[in-house]
C-alpha positions in Angstrom: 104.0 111.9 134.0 104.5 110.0 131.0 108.4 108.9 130.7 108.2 108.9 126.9 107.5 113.1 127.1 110.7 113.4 129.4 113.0 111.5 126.4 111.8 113.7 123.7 114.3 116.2 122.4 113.1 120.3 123.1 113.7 121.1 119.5 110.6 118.3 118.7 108.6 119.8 121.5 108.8 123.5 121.4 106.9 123.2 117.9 103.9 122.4 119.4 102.0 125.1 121.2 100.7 123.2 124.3 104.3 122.2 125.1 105.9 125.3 123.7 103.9 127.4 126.7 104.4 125.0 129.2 108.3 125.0 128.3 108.3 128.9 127.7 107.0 129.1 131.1 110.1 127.4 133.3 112.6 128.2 130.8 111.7 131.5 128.5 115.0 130.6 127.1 113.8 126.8 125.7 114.1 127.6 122.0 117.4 128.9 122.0 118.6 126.1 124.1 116.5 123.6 121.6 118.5 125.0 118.9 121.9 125.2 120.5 121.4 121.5 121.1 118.6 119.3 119.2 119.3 116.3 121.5 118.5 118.2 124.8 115.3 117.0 126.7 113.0 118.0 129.3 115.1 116.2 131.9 117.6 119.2 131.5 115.2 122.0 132.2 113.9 120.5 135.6 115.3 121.7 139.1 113.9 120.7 143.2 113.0 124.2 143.3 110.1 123.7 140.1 109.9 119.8 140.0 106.4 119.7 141.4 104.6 122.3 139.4 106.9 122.0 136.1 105.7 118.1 136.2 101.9 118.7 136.6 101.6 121.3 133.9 103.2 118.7 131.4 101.0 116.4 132.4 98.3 118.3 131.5 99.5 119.5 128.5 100.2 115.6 127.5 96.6 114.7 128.8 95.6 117.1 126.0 97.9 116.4 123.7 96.8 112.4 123.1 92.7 113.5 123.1 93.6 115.5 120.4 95.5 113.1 118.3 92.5 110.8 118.9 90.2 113.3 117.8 91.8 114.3 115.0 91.1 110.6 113.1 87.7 111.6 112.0 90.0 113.3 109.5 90.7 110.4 107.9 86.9 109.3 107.8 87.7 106.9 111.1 85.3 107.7 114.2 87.6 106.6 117.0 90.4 104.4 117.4 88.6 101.4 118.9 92.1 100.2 120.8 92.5 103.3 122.6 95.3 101.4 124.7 97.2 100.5 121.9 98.8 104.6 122.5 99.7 103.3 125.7 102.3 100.3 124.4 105.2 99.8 126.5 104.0 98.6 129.8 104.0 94.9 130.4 100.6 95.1 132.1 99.4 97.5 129.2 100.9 95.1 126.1 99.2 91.9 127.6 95.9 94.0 127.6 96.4 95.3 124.3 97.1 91.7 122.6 94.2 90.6 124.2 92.0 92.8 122.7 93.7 92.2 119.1 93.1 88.7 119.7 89.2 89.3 120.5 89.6 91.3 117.8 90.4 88.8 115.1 90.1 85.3 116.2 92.4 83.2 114.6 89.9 80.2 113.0 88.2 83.3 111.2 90.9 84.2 108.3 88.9 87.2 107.9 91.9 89.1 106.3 93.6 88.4 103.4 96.5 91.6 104.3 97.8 92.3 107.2 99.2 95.2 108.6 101.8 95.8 111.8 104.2 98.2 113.4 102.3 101.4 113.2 103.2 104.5 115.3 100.9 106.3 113.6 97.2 104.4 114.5 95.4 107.2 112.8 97.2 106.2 109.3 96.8 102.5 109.9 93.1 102.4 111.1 92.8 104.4 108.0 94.2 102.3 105.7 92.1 99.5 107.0 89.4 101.3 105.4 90.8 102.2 102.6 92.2 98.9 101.3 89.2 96.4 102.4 89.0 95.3 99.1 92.0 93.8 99.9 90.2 92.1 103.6 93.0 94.1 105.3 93.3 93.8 109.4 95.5 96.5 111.6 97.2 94.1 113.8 99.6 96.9 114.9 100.6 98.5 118.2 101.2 101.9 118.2 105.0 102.4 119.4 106.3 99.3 119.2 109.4 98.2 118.5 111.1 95.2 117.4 111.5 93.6 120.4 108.1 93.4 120.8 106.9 92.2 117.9 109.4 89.0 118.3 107.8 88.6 121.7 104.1 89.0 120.4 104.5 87.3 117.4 103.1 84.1 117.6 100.0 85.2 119.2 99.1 88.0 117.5 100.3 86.8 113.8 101.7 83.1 113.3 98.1 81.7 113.2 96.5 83.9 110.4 97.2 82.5 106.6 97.4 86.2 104.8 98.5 86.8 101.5 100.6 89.2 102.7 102.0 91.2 105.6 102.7 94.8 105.6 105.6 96.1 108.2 106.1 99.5 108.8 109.5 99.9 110.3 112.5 102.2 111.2 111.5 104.9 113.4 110.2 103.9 116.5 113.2 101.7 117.2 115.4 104.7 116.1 114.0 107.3 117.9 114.0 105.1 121.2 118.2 105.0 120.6 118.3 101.6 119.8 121.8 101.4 118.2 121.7 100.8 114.5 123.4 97.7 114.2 121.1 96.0 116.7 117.9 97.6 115.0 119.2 95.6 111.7 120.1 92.7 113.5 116.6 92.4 115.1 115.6 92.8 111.8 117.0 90.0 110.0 115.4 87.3 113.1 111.9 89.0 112.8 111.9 88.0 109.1 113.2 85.2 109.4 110.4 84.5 111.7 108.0 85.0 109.5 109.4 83.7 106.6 109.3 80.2 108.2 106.0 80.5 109.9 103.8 82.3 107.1 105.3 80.0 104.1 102.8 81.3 101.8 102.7 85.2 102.6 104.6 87.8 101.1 106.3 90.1 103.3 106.4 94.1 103.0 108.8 96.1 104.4 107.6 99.8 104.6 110.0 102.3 104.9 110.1 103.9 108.1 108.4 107.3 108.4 110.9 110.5 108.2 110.9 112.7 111.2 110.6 115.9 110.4 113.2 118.8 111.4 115.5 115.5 113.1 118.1 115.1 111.3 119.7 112.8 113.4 116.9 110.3 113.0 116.4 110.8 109.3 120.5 110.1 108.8 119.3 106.9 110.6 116.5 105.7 108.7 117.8 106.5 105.3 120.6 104.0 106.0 118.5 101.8 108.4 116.4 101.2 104.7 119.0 101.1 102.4 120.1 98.2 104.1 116.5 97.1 104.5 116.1 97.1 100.8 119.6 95.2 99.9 118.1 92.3 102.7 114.9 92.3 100.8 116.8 91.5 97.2 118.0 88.3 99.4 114.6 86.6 98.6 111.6 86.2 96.7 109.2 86.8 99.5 110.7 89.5 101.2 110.2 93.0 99.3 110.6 96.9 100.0 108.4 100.0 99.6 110.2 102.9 99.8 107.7 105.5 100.7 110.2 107.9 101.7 110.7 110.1 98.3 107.3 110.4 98.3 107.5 112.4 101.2 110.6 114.7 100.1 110.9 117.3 97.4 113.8 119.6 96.4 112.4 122.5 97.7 111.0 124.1 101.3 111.3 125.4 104.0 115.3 125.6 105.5 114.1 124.1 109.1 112.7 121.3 107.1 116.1 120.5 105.6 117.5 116.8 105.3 121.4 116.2 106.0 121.2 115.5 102.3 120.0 118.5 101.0 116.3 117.3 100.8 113.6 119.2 102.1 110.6 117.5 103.9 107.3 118.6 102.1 104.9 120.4 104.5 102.0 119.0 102.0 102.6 115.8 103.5 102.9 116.2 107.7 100.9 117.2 110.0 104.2 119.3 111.3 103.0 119.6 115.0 103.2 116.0 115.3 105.3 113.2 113.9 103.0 111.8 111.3 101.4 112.0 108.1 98.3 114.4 107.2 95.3 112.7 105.3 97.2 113.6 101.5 100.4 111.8 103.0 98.3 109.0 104.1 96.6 109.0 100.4 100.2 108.7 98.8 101.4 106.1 101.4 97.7 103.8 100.1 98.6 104.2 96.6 102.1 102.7 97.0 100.7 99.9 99.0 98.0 99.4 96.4 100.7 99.3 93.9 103.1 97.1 95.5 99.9 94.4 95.6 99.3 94.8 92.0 103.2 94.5 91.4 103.3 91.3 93.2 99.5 90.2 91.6 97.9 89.7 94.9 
């Protein structure tokens, strides 16, 4: 069973059917508990009596779950996702693999790309975009799921030898949602930039805003102050800037379980809301900021 299923809050899960039945099924009570408490997990609802069963029909429902997230791509004109691994990130076996193949990928004496892009949880949006932008020569030199951490560690191999003009990161969520304390998230942060700063003198660097979670307040209370102090560290030099895609994504009106802790609403037009990601118009809006970030800084 995939650990990552057994940390994800009920009130995330019960929103998707082929959890939802597998939930309903142990515990017809699940969405009343998911509401009484948005932070309980699966961990909660599993006894000796049901441990056996309960885990296989999760696994099943998670085997299903990721073939259809990799179907779904051909709605973003994308045939496959050609590093299927790379929704596998975590293991140390499975991120060696997965660097390996980047590096097959993209030899370094090459310099195929002129814009790079990493930190994606959402391969879909960023295989996308490698379509969408290769005017600009732009490589997906992401790993779905990772987190900081990892992309200190991984660094050097999969980025330091490339001579982009710049670097797109998107950033926040994953390290967020994995209960990586704030201050650490921001700490991490300011070394990873400062990493690339020194070792990519002439790129520009693009912080992303991380991705909203819908109907998690808790995380969205996190990013919106995880990039407010993103966006003050970006001011701090001339090659570090910030895209804030996030008001893109909200409007002032919606549906209540949508609801932000400030009032805002997330907009249904933009999510694929069984899922925590963006549908193909949310990934449209997301390319035309990046588009007009280049322009803004002439590259």
């Amino acid at each position: 069973m995939d650990e990552m299923i057994m940390n994800v809050p009920l009130s995330f899960l019960v929103q998707v059917d082929l959890f939802a039945k597998v939930l309903e099924k142990y515990c017809p009570e699940v969405r009343k508990m998911a509401a009484e408490d948005p932070a309980l997990t699966i961990r909660g609802l599993i006894t000796d009596g049901n441990r056996e069963e309960f885990l296989a029909d999760l696994a099943a429902a998670n085997e299903a779950f990721n073939k259809a997230m990799l179907d779904e791509v051909k709605e973003f004109g994308v045939e496959a996702d050609p590093f299927g691994l790379r929704t596998q990130w975590g293991t140390e076996e499975v991120n060696e693999q997965v660097v390996r193949m980047i590096e097959e990928q993209y030899p370094a004496g090459q310099r195929k790309g002129e814009i790079l892009f990493y930190g994606p949880s959402n391969i879909t949006l960023w295989f996308s975009l490698e379509k969408d932008m290769a005017p600009y020569k732009a490589q997906n030199h992401g790993m779905g799921g990772c987190i900081d951490d990892d992309l200190m560690r991984y660094a050097p191999r999969l980025l330091y030898p490339y001579e982009p003009k710049a670097v797109f990161f998107q950033t926040g969520s994953n390290d967020i949602a994995g209960g990586i304390p704030l201050e650490t998230i921001l700490e991490n942060k300011k070394k990873m930039y400062a990493m690339f700063l020194a070792n990519m003198p002439e790129a520009q660097l693009i912080v992303c805003s991380g991705l909203p979670l819908p109907g998690r307040t808790q995380f969205w209370d996190a990013t919106v102050k995880t990039n407010e102090l993103l966006r003050q560290m970006c001011a701090e030099t001339d090659r570090l800037h910030f895209m804030d895609a996030s008001d893109a994504m909200l409007t002032d009106a919606g549906p209540e379980n949508l609801r932000t802790s400030d009032g805002r609403y997330f907009n249904p037009a933009y999510y694929r809301m069984d899922k925590i990601h963006l549908n193909k118009k949310g990934h449209d809006v997301w390319t035309a900021l990046m588009k007009a970030k280049l322009a803004e800084l002439g590259i």
